[in-house]
C-alpha positions in Angstrom: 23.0 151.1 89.7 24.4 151.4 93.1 24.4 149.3 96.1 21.7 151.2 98.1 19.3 151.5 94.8 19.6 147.3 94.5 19.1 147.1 98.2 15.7 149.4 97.7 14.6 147.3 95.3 15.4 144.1 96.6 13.1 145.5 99.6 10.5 145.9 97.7 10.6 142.7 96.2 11.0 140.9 100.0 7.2 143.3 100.8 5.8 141.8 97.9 7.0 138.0 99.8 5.6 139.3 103.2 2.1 139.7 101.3 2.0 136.4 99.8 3.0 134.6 103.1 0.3 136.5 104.6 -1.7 135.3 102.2 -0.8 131.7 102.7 -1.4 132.1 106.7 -5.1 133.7 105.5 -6.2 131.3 103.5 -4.2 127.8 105.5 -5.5 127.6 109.0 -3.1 125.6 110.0 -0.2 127.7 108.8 1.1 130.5 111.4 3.2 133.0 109.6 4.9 135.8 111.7 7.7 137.9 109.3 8.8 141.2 109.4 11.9 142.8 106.9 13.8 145.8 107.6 15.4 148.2 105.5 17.9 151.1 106.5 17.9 153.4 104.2 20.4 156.1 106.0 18.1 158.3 106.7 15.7 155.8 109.3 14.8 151.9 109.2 11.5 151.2 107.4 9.9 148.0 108.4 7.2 145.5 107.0 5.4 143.1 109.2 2.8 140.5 109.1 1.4 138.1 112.2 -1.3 136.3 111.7 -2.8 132.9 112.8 -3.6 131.1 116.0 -3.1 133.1 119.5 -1.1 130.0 120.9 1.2 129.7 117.5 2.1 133.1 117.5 3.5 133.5 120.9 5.5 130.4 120.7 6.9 132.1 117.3 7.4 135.1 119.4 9.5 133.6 122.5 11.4 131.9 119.2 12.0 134.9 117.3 13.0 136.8 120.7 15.1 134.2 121.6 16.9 134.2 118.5 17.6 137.9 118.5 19.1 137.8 122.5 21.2 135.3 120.4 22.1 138.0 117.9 22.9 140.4 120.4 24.7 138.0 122.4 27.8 137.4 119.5 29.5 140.4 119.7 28.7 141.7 123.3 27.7 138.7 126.2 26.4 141.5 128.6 22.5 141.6 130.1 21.6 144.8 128.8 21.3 143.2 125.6 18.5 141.0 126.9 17.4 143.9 128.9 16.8 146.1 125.4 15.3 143.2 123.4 13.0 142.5 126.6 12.1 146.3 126.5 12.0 146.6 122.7 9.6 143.6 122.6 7.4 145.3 125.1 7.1 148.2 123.5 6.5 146.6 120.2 3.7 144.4 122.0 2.2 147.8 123.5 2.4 149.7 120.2 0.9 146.6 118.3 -2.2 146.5 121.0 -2.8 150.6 120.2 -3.4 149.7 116.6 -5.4 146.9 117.0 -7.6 149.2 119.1 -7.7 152.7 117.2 -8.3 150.3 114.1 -10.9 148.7 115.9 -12.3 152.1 117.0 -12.6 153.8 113.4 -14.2 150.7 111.8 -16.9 150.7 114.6 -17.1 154.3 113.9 -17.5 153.8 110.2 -20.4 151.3 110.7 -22.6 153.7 112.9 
């Protein structure tokens, strides 16, 4: 078995843990659970992600989680347009995320007329 087909399966298993935390965040409504695993298989980066819980929780998360990736960046390279991409990056994530929501909104109001 070589590295990348342990890797593919090893992503697999860490969707399968994304699931069951957002099953834990469903059913615990005092538990806030934002995660999202990455896997690059050469070819493109395939992502899993899961936010759910209260409106308040989950943007304190998100300044955390942004804050920990200028961090990231920030080892290797101390310049701003590191801060510049996450701050764009998280915008764009934020604006794609919002487009979802609403053409999933759109096609389950369309499904119930």
């Amino acid at each position: 078995m070589t590295q990348k087909n342990i890797e593919e399966i090893k992503f697999e298993e860490a969707k399968k843990l994304v699931k069951e935390l957002q099953a834990i965040a469903t059913f615990n409504e005092n538990i806030t659970c934002a995660v999202n695993i990455s896997f690059n298989d050469g070819k493109g980066v395939h992502s899993a992600s899961s936010a759910l819980g209260g409106k308040s929780e989950l943007l304190k998360m998100y300044g955390d989680i942004a804050e920990a990736i200028v961090y990231e960046f920030m080892k290797d390279h101390d310049c701003i347009c590191n801060v510049n991409e996450t701050i764009e990056h998280a915008i764009e994530g934020a604006v794609n995320g919002f487009k979802k929501f609403k053409q999933e909104a759109k096609e389950k109001s369309d499904e119930n007329n």
